[in-house]
Legacy VTK file of the C-alpha trace (Angstrom):
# vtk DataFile Version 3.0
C-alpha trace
ASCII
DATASET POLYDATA
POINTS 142 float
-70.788 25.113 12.296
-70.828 25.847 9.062
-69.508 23.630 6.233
-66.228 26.044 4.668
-62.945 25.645 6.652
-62.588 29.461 5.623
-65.703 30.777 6.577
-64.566 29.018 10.447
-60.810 30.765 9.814
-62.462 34.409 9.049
-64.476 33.938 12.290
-61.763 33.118 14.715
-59.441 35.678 12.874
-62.340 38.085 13.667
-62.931 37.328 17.205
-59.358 37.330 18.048
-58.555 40.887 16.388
-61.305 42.607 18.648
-58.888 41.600 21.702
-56.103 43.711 23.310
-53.475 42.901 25.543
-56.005 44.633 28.482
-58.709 42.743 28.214
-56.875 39.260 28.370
-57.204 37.831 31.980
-54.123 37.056 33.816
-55.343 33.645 34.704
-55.784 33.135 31.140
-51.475 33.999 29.803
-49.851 31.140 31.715
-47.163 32.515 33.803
-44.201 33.437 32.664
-40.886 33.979 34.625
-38.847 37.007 33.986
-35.892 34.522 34.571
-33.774 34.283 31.284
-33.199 30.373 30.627
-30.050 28.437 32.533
-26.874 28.870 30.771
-25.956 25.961 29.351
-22.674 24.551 30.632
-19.372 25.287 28.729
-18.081 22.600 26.405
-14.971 20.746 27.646
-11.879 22.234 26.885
-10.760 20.660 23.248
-6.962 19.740 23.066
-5.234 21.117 20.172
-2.512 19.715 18.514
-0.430 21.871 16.169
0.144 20.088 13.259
3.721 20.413 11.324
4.322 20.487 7.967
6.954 17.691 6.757
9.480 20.837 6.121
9.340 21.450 9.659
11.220 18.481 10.794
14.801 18.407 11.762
17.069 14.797 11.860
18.575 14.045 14.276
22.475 14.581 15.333
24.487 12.443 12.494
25.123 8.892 13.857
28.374 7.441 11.772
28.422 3.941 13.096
28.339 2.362 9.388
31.142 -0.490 9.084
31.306 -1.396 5.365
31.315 -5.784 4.954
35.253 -6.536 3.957
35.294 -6.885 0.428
34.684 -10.401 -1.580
38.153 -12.315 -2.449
38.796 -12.303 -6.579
37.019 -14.346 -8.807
39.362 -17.082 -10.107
39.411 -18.168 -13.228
37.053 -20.586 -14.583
38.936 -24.510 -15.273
39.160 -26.253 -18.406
36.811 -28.331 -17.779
33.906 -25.627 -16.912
35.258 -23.692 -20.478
34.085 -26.850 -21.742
30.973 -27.030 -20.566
30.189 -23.640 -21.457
31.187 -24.460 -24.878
29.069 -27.406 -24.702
25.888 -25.331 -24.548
27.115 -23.188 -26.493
27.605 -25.327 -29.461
24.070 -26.951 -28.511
22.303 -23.525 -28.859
24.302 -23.196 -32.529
22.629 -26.252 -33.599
19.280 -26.317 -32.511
18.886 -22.971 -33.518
20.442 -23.729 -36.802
17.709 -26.631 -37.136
14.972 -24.183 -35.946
16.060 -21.375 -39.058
16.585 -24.269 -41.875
20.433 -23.810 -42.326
20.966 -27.587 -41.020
19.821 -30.772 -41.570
17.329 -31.924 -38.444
18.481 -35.598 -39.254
22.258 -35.255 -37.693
22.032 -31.761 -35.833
18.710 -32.164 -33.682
20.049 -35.165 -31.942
23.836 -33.547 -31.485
22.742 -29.999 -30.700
20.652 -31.871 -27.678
23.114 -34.322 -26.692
25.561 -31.242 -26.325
23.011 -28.543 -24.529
22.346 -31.682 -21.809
25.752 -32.424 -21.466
27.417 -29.185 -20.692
24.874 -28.111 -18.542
25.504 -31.612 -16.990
29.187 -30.701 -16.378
28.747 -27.064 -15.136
26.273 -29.126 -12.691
28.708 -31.500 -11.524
31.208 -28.484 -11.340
28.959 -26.739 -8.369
30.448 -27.163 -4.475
29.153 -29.936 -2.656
28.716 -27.673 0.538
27.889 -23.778 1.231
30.263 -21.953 3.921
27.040 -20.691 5.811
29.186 -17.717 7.514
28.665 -16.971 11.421
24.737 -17.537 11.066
22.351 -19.931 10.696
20.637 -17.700 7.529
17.470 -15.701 8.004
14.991 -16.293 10.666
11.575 -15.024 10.990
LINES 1 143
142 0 1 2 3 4 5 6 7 8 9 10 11 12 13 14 15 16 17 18 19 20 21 22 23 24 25 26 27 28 29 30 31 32 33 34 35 36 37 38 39 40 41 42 43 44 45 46 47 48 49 50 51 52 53 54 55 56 57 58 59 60 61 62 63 64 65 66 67 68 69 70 71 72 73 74 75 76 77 78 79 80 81 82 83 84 85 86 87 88 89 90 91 92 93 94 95 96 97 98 99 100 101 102 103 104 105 106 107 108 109 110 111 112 113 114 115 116 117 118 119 120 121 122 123 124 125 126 127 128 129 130 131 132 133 134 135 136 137 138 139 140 141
């Protein structure tokens, strides 16, 4: 053998090139069917589905079974005594925040705007129903 891979190529190439197709034994070509390959069996048949556009779709016949709630009774009119309570904050909120800007004295204001904030919010408090009218239902139930 000799040592160059190239020098082994150029012989083989060589030996190979002085061959036909008629001087090649039959025993030497394995044998080779003249049968094409098996088909290979169809895929399954796919199932399509035809997709629609949102424009596509049509509602349904118009159902009219809305029954508006009966309307709320009128609001009465707020007592005396919850007018007073709302001008009980309000007159808190004047003098706190006239403490907070400088226009008032903190020595006589803080203490009255407070005691007047807590106590009308302490009458509209007291002024609240005792008891809800819960309606037909129990509320909301999950």
């Amino acid at each position: 053998m000799t040592d160059n891979i190239d020098d082994e190529f150029r012989e083989i190439v060589a030996q190979l090139a002085d061959l036909d197709e008629d001087s090649l034994d039959v025993d030497d070509v394995d044998d080779v069917d003249d049968e094409p390959p098996p088909v290979p069996p169809a895929p399954p048949a796919r199932t399509t589905y035809e997709l629609t556009s949102p424009r596509s779709w049509s509602p349904g016949p118009e159902v009219d079974d809305f029954v508006p709630p009966p309307p709320l009774p009128p609001a009465r009119r707020p007592s005396t005594i919850a007018w007073s309570g709302i001008a009980a904050i309000c007159t808190g909120v004047i003098l706190l925040g006239g403490v907070i800007l400088g226009w008032l004295v903190g020595s006589w204001a803080t203490p009255l705007g407070f005691i007047s904030l807590c106590g009308g919010i302490l009458v509209l408090f007291t002024r609240l129903p005792r008891d809800r009218d819960a309606g037909p239902d129990n509320g909301a139930r999950v």
